[in-house]
GUKE-609384 format. One line per field, with one value per residue (C-alpha): residue in three letters; residue number from 0; x, y, z. Coordinates in nm, 2 decimals, m for minus. Layout:
<nodes>
r [Ala;...]
k [NUM;...]
xx [X;...]
yy [Y;...]
zz [Z;...]
</nodes>
This chain:
<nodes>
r [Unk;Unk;Unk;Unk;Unk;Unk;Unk;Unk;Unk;Unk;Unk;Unk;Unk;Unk;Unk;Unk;Unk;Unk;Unk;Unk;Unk;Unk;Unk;Unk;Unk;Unk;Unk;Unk;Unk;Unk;Unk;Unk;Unk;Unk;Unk;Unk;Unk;Unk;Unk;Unk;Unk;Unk;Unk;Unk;Unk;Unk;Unk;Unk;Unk;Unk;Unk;Unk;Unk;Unk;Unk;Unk;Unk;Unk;Unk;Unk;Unk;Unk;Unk;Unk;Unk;Unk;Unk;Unk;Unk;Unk;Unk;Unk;Unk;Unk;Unk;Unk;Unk;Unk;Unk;Unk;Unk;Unk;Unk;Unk;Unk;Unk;Unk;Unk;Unk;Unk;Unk;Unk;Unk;Unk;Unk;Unk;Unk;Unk;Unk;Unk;Unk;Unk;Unk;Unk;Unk;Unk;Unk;Unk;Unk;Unk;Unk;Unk;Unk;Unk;Unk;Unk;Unk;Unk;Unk;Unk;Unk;Unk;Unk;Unk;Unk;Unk;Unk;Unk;Unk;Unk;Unk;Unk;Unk;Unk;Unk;Unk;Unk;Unk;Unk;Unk;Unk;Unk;Unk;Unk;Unk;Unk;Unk;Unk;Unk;Unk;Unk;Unk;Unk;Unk;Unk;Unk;Unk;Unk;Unk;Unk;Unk;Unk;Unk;Unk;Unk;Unk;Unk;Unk;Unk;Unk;Unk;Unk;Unk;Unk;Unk;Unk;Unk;Unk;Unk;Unk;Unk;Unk;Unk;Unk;Unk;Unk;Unk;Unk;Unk;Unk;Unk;Unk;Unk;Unk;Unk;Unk;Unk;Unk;Unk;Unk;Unk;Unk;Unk;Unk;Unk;Unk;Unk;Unk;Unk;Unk;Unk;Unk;Unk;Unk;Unk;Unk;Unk;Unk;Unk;Unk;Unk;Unk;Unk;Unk;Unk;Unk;Unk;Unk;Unk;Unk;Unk;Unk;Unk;Unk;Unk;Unk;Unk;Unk;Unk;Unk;Unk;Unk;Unk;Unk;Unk;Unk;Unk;Unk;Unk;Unk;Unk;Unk;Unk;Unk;Unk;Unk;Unk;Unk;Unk;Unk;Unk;Unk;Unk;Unk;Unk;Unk;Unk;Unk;Unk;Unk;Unk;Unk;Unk;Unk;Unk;Unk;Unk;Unk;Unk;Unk;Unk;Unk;Unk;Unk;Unk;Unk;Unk;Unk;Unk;Unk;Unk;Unk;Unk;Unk;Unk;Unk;Unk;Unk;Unk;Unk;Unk;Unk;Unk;Unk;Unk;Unk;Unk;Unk;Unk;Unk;Unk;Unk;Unk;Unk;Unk;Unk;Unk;Unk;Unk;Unk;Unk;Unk;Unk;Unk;Unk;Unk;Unk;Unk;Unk;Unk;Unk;Unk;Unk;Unk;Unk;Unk;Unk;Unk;Unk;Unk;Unk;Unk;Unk;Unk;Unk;Unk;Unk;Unk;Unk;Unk;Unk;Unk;Unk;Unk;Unk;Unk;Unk;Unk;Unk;Unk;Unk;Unk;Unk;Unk;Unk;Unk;Unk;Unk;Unk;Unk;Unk;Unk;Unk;Unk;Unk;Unk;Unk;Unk;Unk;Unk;Unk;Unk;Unk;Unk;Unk;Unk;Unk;Unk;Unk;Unk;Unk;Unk;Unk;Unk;Unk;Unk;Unk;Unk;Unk;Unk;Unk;Unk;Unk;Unk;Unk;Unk;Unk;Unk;Unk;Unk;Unk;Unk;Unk;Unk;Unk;Unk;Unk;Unk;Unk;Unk;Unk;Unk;Unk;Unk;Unk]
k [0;1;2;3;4;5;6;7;8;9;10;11;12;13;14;15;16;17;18;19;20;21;22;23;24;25;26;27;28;29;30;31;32;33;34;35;36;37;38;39;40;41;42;43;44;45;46;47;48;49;50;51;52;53;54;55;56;57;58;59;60;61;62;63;64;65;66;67;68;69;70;71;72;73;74;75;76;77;78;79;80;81;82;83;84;85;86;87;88;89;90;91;92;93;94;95;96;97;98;99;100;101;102;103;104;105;106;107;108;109;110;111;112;113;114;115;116;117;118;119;120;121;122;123;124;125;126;127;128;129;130;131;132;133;134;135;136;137;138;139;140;141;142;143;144;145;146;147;148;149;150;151;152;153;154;155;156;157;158;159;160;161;162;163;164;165;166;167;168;169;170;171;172;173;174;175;176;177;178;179;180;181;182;183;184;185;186;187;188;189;190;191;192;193;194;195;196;197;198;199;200;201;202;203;204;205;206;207;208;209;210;211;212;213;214;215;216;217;218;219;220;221;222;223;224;225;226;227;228;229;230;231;232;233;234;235;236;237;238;239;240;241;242;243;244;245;246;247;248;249;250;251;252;253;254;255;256;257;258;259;260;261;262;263;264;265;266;267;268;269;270;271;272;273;274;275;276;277;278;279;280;281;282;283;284;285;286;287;288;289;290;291;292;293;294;295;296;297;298;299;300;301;302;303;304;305;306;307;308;309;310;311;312;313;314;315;316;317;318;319;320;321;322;323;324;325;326;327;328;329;330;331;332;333;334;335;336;337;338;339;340;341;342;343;344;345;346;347;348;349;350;351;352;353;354;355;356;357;358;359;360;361;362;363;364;365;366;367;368;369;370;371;372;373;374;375;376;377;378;379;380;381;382;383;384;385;386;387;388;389;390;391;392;393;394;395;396;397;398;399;400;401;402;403;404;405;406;407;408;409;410;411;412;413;414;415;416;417;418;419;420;421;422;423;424]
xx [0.00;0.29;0.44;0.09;0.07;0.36;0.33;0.01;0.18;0.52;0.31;0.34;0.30;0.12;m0.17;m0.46;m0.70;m0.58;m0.55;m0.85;m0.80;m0.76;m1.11;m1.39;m1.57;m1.70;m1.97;m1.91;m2.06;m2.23;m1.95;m2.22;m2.39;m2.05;m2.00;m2.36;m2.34;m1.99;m2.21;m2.48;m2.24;m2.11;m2.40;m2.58;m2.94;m3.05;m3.09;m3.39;m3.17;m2.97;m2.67;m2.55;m2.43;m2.34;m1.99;m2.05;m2.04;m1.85;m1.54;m1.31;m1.03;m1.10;m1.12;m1.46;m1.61;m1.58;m1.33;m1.57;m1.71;m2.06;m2.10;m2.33;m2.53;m2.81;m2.72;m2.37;m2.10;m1.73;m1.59;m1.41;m1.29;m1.35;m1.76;m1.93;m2.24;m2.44;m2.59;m2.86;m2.96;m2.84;m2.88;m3.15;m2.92;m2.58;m2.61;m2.65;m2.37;m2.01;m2.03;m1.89;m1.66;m1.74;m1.49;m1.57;m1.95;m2.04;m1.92;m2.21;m1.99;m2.17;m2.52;m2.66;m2.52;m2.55;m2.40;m2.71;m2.76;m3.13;m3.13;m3.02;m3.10;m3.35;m3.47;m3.38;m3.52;m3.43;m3.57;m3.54;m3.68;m3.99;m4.13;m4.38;m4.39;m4.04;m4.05;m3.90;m3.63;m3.31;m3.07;m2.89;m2.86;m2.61;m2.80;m3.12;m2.89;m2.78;m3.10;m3.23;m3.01;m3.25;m3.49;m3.34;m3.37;m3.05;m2.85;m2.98;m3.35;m3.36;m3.55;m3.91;m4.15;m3.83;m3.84;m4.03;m3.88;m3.87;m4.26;m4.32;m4.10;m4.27;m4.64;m4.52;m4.45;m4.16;m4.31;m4.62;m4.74;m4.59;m4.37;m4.03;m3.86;m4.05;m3.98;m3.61;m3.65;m3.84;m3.54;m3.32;m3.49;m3.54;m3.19;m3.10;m2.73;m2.86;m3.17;m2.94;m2.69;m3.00;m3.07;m2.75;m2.86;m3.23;m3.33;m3.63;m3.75;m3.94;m3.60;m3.72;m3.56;m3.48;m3.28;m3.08;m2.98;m2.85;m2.60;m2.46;m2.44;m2.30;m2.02;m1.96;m1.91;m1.64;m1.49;m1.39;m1.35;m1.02;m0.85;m0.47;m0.34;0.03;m0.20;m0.35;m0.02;0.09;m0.22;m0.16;0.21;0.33;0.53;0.65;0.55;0.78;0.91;0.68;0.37;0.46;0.50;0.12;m0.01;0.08;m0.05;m0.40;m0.44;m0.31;m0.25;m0.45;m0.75;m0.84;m0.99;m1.21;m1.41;m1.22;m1.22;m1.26;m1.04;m1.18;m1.15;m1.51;m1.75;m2.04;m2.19;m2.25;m2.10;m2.13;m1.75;m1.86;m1.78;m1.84;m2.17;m2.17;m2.50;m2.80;m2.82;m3.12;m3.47;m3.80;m3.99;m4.22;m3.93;m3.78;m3.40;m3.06;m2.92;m2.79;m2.91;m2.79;m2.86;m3.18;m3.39;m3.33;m3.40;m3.65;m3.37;m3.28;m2.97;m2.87;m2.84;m2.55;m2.43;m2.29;m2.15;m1.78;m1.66;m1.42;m1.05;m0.95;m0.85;m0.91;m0.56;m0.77;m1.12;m1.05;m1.22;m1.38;m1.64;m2.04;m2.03;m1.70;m1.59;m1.25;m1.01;m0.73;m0.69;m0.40;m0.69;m0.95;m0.71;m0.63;m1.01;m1.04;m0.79;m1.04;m1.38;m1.53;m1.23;m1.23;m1.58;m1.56;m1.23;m1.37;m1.35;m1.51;m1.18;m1.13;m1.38;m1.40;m1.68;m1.81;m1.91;m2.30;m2.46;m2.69;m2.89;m2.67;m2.82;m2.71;m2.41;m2.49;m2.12;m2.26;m2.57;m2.44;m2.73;m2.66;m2.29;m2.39;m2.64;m2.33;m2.10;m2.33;m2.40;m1.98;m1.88;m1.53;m1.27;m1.00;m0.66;m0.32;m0.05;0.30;0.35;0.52;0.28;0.04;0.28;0.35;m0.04;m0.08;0.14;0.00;m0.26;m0.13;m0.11;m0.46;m0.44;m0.56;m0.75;m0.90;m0.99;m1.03;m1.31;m1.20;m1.37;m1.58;m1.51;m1.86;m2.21;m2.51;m2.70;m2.46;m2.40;m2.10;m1.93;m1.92;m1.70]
yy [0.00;0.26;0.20;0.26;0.60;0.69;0.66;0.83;1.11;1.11;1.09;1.45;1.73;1.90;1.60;1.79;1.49;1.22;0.86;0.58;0.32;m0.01;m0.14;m0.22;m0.53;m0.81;m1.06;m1.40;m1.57;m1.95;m2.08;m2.33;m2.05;m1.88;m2.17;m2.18;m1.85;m1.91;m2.08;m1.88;m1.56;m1.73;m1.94;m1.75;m1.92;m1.62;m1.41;m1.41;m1.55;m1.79;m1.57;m1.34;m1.40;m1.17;m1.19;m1.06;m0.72;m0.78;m1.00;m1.08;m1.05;m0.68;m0.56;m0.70;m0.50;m0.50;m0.29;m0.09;0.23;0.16;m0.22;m0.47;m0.70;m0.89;m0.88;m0.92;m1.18;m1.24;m1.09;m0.74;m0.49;m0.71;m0.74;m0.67;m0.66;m0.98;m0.90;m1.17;m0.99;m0.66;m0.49;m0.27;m0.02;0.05;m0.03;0.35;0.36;0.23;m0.14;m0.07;m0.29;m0.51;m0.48;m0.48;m0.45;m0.70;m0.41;m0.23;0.06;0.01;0.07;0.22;0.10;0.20;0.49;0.71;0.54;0.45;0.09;0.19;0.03;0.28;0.19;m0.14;m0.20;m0.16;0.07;0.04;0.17;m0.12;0.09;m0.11;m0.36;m0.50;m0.81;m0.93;m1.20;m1.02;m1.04;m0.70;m0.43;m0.61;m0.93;m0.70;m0.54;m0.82;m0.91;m0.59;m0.66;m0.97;m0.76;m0.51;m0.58;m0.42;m0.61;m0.97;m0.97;m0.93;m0.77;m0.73;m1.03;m1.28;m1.49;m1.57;m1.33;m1.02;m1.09;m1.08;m0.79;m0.58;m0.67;m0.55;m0.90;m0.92;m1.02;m1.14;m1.57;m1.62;m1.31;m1.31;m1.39;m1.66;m1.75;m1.77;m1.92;m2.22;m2.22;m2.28;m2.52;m2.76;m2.83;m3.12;m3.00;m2.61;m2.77;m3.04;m2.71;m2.52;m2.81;m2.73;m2.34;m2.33;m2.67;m2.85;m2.49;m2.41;m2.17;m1.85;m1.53;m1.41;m1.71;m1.69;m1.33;m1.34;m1.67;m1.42;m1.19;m1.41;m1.50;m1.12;m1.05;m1.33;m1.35;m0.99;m0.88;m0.61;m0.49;m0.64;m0.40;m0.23;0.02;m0.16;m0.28;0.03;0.15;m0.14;m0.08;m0.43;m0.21;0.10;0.27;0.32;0.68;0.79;0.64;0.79;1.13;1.06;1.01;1.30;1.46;1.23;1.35;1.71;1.94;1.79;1.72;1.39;1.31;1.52;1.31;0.96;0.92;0.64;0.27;0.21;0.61;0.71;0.92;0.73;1.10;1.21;1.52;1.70;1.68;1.77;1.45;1.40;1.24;0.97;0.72;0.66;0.82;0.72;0.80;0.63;0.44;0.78;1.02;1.13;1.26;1.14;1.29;1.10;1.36;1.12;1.13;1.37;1.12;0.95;1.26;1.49;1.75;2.05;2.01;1.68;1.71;1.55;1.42;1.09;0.83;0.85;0.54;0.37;0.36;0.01;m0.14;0.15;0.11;m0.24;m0.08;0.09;0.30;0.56;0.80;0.69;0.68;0.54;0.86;0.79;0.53;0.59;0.68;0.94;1.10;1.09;1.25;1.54;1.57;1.67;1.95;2.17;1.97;2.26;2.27;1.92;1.86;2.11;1.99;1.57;1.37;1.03;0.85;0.87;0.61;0.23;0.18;m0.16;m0.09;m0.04;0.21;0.47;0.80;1.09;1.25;0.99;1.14;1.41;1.54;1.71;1.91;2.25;2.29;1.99;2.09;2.40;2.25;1.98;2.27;2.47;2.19;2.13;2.17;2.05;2.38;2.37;2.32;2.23;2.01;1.97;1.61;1.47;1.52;1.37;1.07;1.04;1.00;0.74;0.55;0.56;0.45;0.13;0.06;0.01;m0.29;m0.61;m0.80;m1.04;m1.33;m1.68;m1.93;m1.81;m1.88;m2.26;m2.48;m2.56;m2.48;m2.69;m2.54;m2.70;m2.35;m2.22;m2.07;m1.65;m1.52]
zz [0.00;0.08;m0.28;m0.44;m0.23;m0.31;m0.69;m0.68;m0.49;m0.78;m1.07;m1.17;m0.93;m1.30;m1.23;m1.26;m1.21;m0.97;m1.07;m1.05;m0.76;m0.93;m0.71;m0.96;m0.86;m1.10;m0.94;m0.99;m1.29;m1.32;m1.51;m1.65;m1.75;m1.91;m2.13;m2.26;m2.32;m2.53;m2.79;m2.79;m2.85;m3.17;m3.31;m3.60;m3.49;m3.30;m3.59;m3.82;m4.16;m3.95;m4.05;m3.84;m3.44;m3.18;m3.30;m3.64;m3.51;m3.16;m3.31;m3.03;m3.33;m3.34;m3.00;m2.99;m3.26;m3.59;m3.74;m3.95;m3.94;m3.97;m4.03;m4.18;m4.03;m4.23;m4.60;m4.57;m4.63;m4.47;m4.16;m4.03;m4.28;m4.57;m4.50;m4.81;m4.92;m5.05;m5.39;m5.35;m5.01;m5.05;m4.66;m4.54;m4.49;m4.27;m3.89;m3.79;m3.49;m3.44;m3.29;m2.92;m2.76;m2.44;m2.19;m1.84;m1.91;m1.62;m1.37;m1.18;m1.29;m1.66;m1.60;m1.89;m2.25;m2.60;m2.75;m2.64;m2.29;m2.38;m2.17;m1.80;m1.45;m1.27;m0.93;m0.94;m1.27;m1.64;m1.84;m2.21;m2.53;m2.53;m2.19;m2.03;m2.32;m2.15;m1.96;m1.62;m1.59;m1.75;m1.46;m1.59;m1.81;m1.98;m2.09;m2.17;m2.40;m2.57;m2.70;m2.84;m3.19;m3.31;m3.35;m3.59;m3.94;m4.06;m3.76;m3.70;m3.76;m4.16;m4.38;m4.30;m4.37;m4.52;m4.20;m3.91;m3.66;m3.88;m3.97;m3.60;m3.55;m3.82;m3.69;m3.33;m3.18;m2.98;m2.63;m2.69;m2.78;m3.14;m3.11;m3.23;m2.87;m2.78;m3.15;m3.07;m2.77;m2.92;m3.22;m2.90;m2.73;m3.04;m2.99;m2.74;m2.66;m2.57;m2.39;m2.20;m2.11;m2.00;m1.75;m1.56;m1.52;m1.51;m1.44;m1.62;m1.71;m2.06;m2.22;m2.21;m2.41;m2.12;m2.00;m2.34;m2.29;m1.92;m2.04;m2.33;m2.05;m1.83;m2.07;m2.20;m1.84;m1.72;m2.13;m2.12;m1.80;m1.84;m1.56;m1.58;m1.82;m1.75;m1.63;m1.32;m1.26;m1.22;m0.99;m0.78;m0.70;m0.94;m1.20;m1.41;m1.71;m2.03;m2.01;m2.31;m2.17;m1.84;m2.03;m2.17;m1.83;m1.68;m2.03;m1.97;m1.62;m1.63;m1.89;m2.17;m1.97;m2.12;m1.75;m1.69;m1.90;m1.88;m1.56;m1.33;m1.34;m1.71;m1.83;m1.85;m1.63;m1.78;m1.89;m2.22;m2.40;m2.72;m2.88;m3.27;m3.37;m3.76;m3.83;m4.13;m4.25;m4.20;m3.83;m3.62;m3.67;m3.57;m3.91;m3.93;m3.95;m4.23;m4.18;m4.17;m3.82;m3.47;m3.23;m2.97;m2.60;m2.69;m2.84;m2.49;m2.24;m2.50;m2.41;m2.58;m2.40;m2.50;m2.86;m2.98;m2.65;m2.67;m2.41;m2.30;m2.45;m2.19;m2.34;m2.22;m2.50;m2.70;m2.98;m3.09;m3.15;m3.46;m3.62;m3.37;m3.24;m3.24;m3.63;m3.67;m3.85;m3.74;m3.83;m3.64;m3.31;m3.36;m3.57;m3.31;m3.06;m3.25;m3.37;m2.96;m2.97;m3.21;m3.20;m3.47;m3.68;m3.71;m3.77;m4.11;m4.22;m4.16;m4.51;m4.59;m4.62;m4.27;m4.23;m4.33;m4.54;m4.71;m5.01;m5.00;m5.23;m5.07;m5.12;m5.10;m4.82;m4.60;m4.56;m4.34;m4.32;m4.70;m4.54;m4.39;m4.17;m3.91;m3.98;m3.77;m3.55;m3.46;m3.40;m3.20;m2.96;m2.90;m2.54;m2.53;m2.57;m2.79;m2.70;m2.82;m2.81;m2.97;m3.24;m2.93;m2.66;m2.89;m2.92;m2.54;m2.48;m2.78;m2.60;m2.24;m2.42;m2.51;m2.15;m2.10;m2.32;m2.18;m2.47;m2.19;m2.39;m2.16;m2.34;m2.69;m3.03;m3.02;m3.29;m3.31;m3.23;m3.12;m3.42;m3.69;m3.81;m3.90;m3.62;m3.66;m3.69]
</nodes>
């Protein structure tokens, strides 16, 4: 404990922000329940077309996301960077937001999720978009998260009225008899291996959805739980930073600010904030709008105040979850960083190239980086001040960075499923 203190106290007198305590805590997980949930992760029955799984767009290869801007989920064929497109299926559209990563999501500390926060435990429930159409039995925000991609079309349900889940989905059956849960549920249970595994967590039960999200939750949890990086080595006293990285902490927690909003053991506050960040796709709007913008946190709250406010990503792991921001606009993170010096300079000066795109044609005004108007209305809502730094500050934080790398990864990839599907990715 003294050698902890006392490199909390040698750190840099220019510390503007003290250091995290290395002290989250991770309940324990079923580990029956862990390895059901392994498969269910990776087998592509969940989704409407039998072809996609959760890994499709949270591939432990890439951080656990994708390694696209904006990806594809339904509709396309292959794996990472090199997803494209299936011209027998062609997709709905783009997913509308970056694929986040899962690190360290089975900590109370993450208890809202998404980019806009819209699922979040509330007085010891979980309120989510579906309002009082949600059921009871999800052990955590976490597995109801999980579970909300099956029943988008552009991510895992399919296009509307091509199988049975995405005909229940688009005639407003998700919990109901016959809706497109208990649909996937029943998919689940045909299967003697899943309903044999069930048997050790649930008993002689009838599988419920509910049951199937909390074991991918169980497994996210325990699979990716990151907190042995260099850096909580250092916080607990076990070793020293590189000089560089040392440099960029000092940088991180002093004069460049960076934790005032990544703060905390896994660098976020869990707020939201309006940074400018570069807006690309199909953004999100409800089937009766009629527009191409992510207002973000707003279309949560209803507040003026919230527009373009999105989540404070946590940064463990952050140099393998390429590209970044809600929209993936950047693919590098040396380009992300600078983009918070100026947050308005940036936004105006952003070009497409930045991002990594499949190739998927769309409507021009799906680009909203090309309409002036939420350019301005982007800009206006910026609260982050600009700042500078020299090349080599920049370089010193890219490498503390790197010290909050701790890919985490302790079931891996199965070579099979009970479905008989091929394994995704």
């Amino acid at each position: 404990m003294k050698k902890l203190l006392l490199l909390l106290t040698l750190a840099s007198p220019a510390m503007a922000q003290p250091l995290p305590q290395a002290d989250a805590v991770f309940p324990p997980q079923d580990p029956a329940e862990v390895a059901l949930g392994q498969l269910l992760f990776y087998d592509p029955l969940l989704s409407g077309n039998r072809n996609v799984a959760c890994a499709t767009c949270h591939n432990p290869r890439l951080g656990t996301s994708d390694g696209l801007s904006l990806g594809l989920g339904d509709g396309g064929l292959g794996n990472g960077p090199k997803r494209r497109a299936d011209p027998a299926n062609m997709p709905p559209r783009r997913v509308a937001r970056n694929a986040p990563a899962l690190f360290n999501l089975g900590t109370a500390e993450f208890s809202s999720l998404f980019h806009d926060g819209r699922l979040e435990a509330v007085n010891g429930g979980i309120r989510t978009p579906m309002g009082a159409e949600m059921v009871a039995g999800f052990n955590s925000p976490l597995a109801a998260q999980a579970m909300f991609p099956v029943l988008a079309a552009d991510e895992m349900a399919g296009h509307y009225g091509e199988n049975d889940v995405s005909r229940a989905v688009s005639q407003g059956l998700i919990t109901s008899q016959g809706g497109a849960w208990e649909i996937i549920a029943a998919r689940v249970a045909a299967i003697p291996a899943y309903r044999q595994r069930f048997e050790a967590v649930i008993g002689d039960a009838p599988i419920k959805f509910t049951d199937i999200a909390n074991a991918i939750a169980a497994f996210t949890a325990h699979e990716w739980r990151a907190d042995n990086s260099p850096f909580d080595q250092y916080l607990r006293g076990q070793t020293s930073l590189p000089e560089a990285a040392m440099r960029g902490l000092n940088l991180f927690y002093g004069k460049a600010r960076c934790a005032s909003c990544h703060s905390g053991q896994f660098q976020t506050d869990q707020s939201f904030h309006a940074i400018a960040m570069p807006q690309i796709g199909p953004g999100k709007a409800a089937e009766f709008e009629n527009h191409h913008r992510d207002t973000g946190r707003m279309r949560v709250t209803g507040q003026a105040a919230d527009a373009y406010r999105f989540r404070t990503p946590s940064l463990r792991n952050i140099t393998l979850t390429a590209p970044y921001g809600h929209s993936g606009a950047y693919a590098s993170l040396e380009a992300v960083l600078r983009h918070h010096l100026n947050p308005i300079k940036a936004l105006y000066a952003y070009d497409i190239s930045q991002a990594i795109l499949p190739n998927l044609p769309l409507a021009p005004d799906t680009w909203v980086q090309d309409r002036p108007e939420e350019l301005q209305a982007i800009a206006a809502a910026n609260e982050l001040p600009a700042q500078s730094l020299t090349d080599a500050e920049i370089a010193d934080i890219l490498a503390f960075l790197q010290t909050l790398e701790d890919p985490a990864s302790r079931l891996g990839i199965p070579e099979t499923v009970p479905s008989g599907l091929p394994v995704l990715p």
